[in-house]
N, C-alpha and C positions, 0 to 999 in steps of 0.2 A: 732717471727715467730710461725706458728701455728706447723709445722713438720718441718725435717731436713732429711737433704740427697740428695742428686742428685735427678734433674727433672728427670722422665725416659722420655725417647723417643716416642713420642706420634705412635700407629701403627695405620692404616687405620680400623681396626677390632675394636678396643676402640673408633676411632672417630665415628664408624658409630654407634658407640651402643648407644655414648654416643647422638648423636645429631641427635636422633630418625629415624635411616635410612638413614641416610645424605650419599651424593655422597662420594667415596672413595676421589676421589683430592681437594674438598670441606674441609672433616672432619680433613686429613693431617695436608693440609696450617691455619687451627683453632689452631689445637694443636700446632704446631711449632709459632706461632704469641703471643699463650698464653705462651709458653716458653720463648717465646724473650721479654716478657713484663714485667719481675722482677722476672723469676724465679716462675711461675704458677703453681701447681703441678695439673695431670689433677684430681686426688682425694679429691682438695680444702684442703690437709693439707698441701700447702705450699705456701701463697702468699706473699712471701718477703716483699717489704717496701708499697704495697697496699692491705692491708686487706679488705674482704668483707662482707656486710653487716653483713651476720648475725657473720661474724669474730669480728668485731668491736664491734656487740652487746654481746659479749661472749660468744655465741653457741657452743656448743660442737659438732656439728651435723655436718658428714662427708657426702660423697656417692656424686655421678653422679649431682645432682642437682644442686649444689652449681658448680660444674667445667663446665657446660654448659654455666652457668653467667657469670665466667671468661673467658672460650675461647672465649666469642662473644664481652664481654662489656670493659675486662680490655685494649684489644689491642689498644682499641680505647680513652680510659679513661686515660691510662698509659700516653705517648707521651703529652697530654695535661698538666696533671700536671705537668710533667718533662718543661714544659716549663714557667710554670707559676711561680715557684719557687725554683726549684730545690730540694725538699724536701716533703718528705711524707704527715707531716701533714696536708696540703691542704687537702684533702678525708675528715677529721673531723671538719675544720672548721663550713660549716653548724652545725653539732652537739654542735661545741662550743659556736655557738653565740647564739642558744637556749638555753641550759642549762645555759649563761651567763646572758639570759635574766628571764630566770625562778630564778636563785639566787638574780637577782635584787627586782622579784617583792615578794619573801618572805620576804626577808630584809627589802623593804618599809611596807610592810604590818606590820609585826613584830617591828620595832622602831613604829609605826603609836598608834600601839595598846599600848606600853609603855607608852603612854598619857593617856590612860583610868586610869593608876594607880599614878598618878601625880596631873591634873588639874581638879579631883574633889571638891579639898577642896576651890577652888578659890571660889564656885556655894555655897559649905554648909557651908561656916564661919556664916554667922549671924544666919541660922539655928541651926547653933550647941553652937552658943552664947543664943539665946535663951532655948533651952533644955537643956542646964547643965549647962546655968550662968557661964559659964568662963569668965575670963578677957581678953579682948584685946590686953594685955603684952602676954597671955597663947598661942593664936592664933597668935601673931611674933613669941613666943619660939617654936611651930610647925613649921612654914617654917624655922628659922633658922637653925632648925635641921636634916631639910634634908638638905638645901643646905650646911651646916657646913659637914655632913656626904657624901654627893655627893664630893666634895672636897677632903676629906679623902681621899675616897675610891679610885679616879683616880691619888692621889699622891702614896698611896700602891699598886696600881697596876702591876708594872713592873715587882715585884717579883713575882709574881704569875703567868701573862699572858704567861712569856716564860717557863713555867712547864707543863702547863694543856691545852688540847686543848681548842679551843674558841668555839665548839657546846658544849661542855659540858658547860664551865660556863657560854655561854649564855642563855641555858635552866634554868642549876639554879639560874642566876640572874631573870629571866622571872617568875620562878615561886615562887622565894621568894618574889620581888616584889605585885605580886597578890595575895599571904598568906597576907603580912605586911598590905596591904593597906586593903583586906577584913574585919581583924584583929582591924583595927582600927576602923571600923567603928561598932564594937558588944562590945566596953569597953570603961567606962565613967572616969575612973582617969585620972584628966591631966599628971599626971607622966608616967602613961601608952602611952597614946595620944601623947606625945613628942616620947618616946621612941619608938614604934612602926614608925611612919612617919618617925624617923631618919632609924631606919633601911630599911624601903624603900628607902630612899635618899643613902643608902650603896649600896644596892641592885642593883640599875638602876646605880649605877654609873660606874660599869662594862662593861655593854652592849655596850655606842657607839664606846667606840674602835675597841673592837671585833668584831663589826659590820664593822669597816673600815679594818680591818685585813682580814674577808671573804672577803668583794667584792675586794678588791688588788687583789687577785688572780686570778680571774675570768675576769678583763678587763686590758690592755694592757696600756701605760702608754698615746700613743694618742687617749685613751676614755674616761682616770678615769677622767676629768673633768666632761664632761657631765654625765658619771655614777654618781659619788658622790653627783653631784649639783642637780639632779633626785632623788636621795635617800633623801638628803637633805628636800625637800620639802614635807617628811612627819612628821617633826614638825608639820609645817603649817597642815597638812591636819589631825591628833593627837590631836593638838590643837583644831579646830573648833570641831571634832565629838566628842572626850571627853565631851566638854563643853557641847554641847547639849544632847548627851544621861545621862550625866547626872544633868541638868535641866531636864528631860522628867522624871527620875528615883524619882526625888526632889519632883513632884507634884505627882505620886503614890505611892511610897513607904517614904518619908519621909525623912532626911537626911542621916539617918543610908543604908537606900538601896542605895540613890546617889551614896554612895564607896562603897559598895559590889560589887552592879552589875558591873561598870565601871571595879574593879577588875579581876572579872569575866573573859574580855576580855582580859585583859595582862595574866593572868596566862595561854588560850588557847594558846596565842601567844606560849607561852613557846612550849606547847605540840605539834604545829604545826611545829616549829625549831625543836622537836626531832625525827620528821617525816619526813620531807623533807629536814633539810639542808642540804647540801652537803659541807663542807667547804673547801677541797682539789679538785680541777679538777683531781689530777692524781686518785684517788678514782675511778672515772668514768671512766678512762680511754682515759684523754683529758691532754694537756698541760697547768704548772702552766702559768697565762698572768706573773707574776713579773718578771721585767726583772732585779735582782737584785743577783750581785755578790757580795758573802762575801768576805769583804776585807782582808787580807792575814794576820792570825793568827788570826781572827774576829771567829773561828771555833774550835771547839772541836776536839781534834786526834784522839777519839774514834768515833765520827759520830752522838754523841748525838746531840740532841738542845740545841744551846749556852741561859742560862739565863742574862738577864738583868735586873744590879740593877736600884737603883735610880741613885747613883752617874756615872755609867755607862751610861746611858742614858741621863744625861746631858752632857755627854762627847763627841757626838755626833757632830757633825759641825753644827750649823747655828739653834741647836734646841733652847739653851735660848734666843734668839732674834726673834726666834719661838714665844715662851711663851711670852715674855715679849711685844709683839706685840698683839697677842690675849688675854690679859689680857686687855690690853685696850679697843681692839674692843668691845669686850664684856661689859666692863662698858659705853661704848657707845650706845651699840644697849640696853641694861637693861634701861638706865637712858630712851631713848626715848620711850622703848616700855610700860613702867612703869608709867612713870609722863608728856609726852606730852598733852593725856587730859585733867592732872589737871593742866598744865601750860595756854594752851586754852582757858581753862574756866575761870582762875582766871584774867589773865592777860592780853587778847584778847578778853574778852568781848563774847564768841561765849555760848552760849548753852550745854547744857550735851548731848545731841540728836546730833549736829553735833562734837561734840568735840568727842563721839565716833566713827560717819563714818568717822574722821578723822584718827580715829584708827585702823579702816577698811582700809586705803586709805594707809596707812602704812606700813598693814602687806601684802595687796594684792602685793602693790609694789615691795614686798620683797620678794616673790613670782619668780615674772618675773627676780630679780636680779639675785636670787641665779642664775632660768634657766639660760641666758644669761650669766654670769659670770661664768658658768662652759664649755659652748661652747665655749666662746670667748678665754679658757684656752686653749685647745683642737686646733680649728680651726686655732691661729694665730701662725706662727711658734714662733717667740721671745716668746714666752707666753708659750712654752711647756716643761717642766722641771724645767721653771721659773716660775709658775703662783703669785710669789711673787711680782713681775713686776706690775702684772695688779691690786692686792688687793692694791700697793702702790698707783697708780694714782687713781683709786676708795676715797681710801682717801685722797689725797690732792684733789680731784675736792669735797669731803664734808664737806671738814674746811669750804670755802666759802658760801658753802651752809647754814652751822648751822649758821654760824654768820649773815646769814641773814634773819635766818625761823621769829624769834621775829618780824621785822619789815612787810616780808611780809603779815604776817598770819594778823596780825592787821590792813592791809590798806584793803584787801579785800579778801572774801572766795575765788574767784576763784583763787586768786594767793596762799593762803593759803594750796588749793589741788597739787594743781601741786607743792610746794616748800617741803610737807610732801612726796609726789610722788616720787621726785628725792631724799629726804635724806631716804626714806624706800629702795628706790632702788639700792643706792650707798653703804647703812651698812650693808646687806645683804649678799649679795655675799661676800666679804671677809672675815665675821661672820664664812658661811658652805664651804668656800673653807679651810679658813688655818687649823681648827682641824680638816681635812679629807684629802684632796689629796695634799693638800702641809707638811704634814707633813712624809706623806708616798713619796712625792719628796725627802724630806733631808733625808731619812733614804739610799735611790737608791742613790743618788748622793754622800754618805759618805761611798757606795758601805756597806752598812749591811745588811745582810740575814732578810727575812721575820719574823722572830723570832724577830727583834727590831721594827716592824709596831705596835705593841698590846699596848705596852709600850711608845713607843714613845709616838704614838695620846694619850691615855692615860695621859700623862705628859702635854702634851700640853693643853688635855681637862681640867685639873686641875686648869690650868692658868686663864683659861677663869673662871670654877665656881669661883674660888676666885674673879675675877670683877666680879662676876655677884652678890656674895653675899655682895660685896663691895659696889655696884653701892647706896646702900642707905644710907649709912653713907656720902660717898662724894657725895651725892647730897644734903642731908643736911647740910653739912659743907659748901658747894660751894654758898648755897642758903643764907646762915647766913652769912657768908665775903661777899660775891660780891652782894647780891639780886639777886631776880629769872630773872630778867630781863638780869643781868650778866651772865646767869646758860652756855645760849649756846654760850657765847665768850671762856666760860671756856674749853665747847666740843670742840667746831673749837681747840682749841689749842692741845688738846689731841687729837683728829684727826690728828692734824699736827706730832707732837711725831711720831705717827705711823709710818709715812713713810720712815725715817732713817732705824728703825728696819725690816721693810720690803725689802726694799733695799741692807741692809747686806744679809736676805736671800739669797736672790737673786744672789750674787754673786756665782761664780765657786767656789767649794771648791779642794782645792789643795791637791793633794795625795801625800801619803806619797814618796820618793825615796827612792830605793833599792839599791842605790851607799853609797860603805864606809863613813866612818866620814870623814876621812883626805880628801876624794874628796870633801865634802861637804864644809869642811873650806877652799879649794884651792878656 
């Protein structure tokens, strides 16, 4: 409350002063209605459980003005919330679904821009093969060294995440990021060249948890589907402007500019999170959305923030079948987003020209997946707190599909599109749902405080880069035993795997009981 102590008794002498003249039996029946409405104070220092405007916005600013807007507006305002839910926070909600919505759109913007310091080097390989004559081996031991170090860094991350806030180390992963990658493009030793890229690959590996950590808070658990699945698709949208700004950077400044400038744009990112995020609602003066109770001794007796190790956080219900589920997806969606072209082209007889709008046709697809698979989380009841459910039948409806893309794509393009269309659009969604909102499901449902969401996703993101830096050895291995023609009997079956692990998800996790041992054994 804004002041304390008894309402005083509103007299005819202060209603009329107050309500510029107003009839004596007029100003009364004001004051006494503004009394009856939560305790009014007519000096605006006292609006019990409905603050006003400028109370809400933290004004200090007292006097007649502000208790004119009470006696006329609360009387009226009051009664209606009171029936809408029995509870205050109504008044803020407007405010919280803006401010929910303005955290959304920094977070897409800021992962989006995370691209610019990433998928440069995909544009300047052969240019930078050409200008300092490196090997081919030199330019794999660059990507393995980020995604080797991307890896690392969200297996160490647990210890770190529940110490330090997540706007701080997201600005300094943002802008070490944009050092690293500037960094690399003004120095010619490949020894340097590896080690610089890996430290970008450390650097970013922080970010998207943290990033699922802030929006947790901000959206309620029947939104984060569609929030996450929304954020989600600024890969996609990171991916294509990367790519192009620098192609556009390649043809005037040369390779070396390609990943400067793109740099350029992740390290703003950073300075823009140290400007606008907001990562706690209650900061603002808004309610955390997490609707997540720590579980009983899950909590420090002093009040600190409980840390989570690594072993701790596998200890968690239903997270290694978490992991062990998105390890796969992930080497599934890598193998197709990787080598379906060059499968196309070799083995379906199609062109370099359509075998990459095929590529197109793929990621677009996955696009509408992720959208739709984050609604469909959201919208259907059985799907909410479960959305493990829905990433499981996702995959068994794309075992049958991979094992059939070979034959279709060879009898004819049009079936070719439509069968790249449904397995873009089936591997997709499960991809950006389980390392975001369904990980932050099994931390609510194992009832752990927001202080395990950083770590958790984190651990789980781990899982997936390990397939994803995987995805090229077993797809060479799969290609040398089975032939390429075997490659996607080989998926469907790893797609099928999936679904058991998803399924355990899924299930109810059992809480502990608070009954003696000996009742337990009776």
């Amino acid at each position: 409350p804004l002041g304390v102590g008894p309402v005083p008794a509103p007299t005819p002498s202060r209603c009329r002063t107050e309500e510029g003249g107003a009839g004596r039996r007029g100003g009364s029946r004001c004051g006494h209605l503004a009394a009856a409405a939560g305790g009014v104070g007519l000096r605006g220092r006292s609006f019990g459980a409905m603050p006003t405007p400028a109370s809400a916005a933290g004004g200090a600013s007292g006097g007649y003005g502000r208790s004119r807007w009470a006696c006329c507006v609360l009387p009226l305002l009051g009664p209606l919330r009171r029936r809408s839910t029995g509870t205050a926070t109504d008044a803020a909600e407007p405010q919280a679904g803006a401010w929910a919505s303005w955290m959304l759109l920094i977070n897409f913007v800021a992962y989006t821009s995370l691209y610019f310091a990433r998928k440069p080097l995909s544009v300047v390989k052969v240019a930078m093969q050409d200008s300092l004559g490196i090997s081919t081996g030199t330019l794999a031991s660059i990507e393995t060294a980020f995604l080797a170090m991307y890896a690392a860094g969200q297996i160490a991350l647990p210890a770190l995440v529940s110490r330090l806030a997540a706007k701080q180390l997201l600005v300094a992963g943002y802008l070490a990021a944009g050092a690293a990658c500037a960094a690399f493009g003004l120095v010619q030793s490949p020894s340097l060249l590896v080690g610089l890229w890996a430290l970008n690959g450390l650097a970013q590996s922080i970010c998207y948890p943290l990033h699922i950590k802030v929006l947790s808070s901000w959206f309620p658990s029947e939104r984060r589907g569609r929030a996450m699945s929304l954020w989600a698709t600024s890969a996609q949208v990171g991916g294509v402007a990367s790519v192009a700004l620098a192609a556009w950077a390649l043809g005037a400044f040369g390779w070396r500019g390609a990943v400067v400038v793109p740099a350029l744009v992740a390290a703003m990112a950073g300075l823009m999170m140290a400007a606008f995020l907001v990562e706690e609602p209650e900061s603002v003066g808004l309610t955390n959305q997490m609707a997540l109770s720590s579980s009983p001794g899950s909590g420090t007796s002093s009040g600190e923030v409980e840390s989570y190790s690594l072993g701790k956080v596998l200890r968690i219900p239903r997270i290694a079948s978490l992991m062990m589920a998105y390890f796969f997806v992930k080497v599934l969606r890598y193998v197709l987003m990787l080598w379906l072209p060059f499968f196309l082209v070799r083995h379906c007889g199609m062109s370099t020209g359509l075998a990459a709008m095929m590529s197109c046709v793929f990621d677009g697809a996955g696009a509408f997946g992720v959208l739709a698979t984050g609604a469909l989380s959201d919208l259907v009841p059985v799907f909410r707190g479960r959305r493990t459910l829905l990433a499981a039948a996702q995959c068994a409806l794309l075992a049958p599909a991979l094992f059939a893309l070979p034959a279709v794509s060879a009898a004819s393009h049009g079936g070719a599109v439509l069968i790249v269309a449904l397995v873009g659009f089936l591997i997709a969604g499960p991809e950006a749902m389980l390392g975001s909102a369904s990980a932050v499901d099994c931390c609510e449902a194992a009832g752990r405080g927001r202080e395990a969401i950083g770590p958790a996703a984190g651990l789980v993101n781990a899982a997936g880069s390990v397939g994803a830096a995987m995805q090229g050895t077993l797809t060479a291995c799969a290609a040398a035993w089975f032939g390429w023609g075997s490659l996607f009997k080989v998926l469907g079956c790893i797609s099928a795997l999936c679904v058991p692990a998803l399924l355990n998800v899924a299930r109810p996790v059992k809480q502990p009981s608070s009954a003696p041992r000996i009742v337990k054994l009776l």
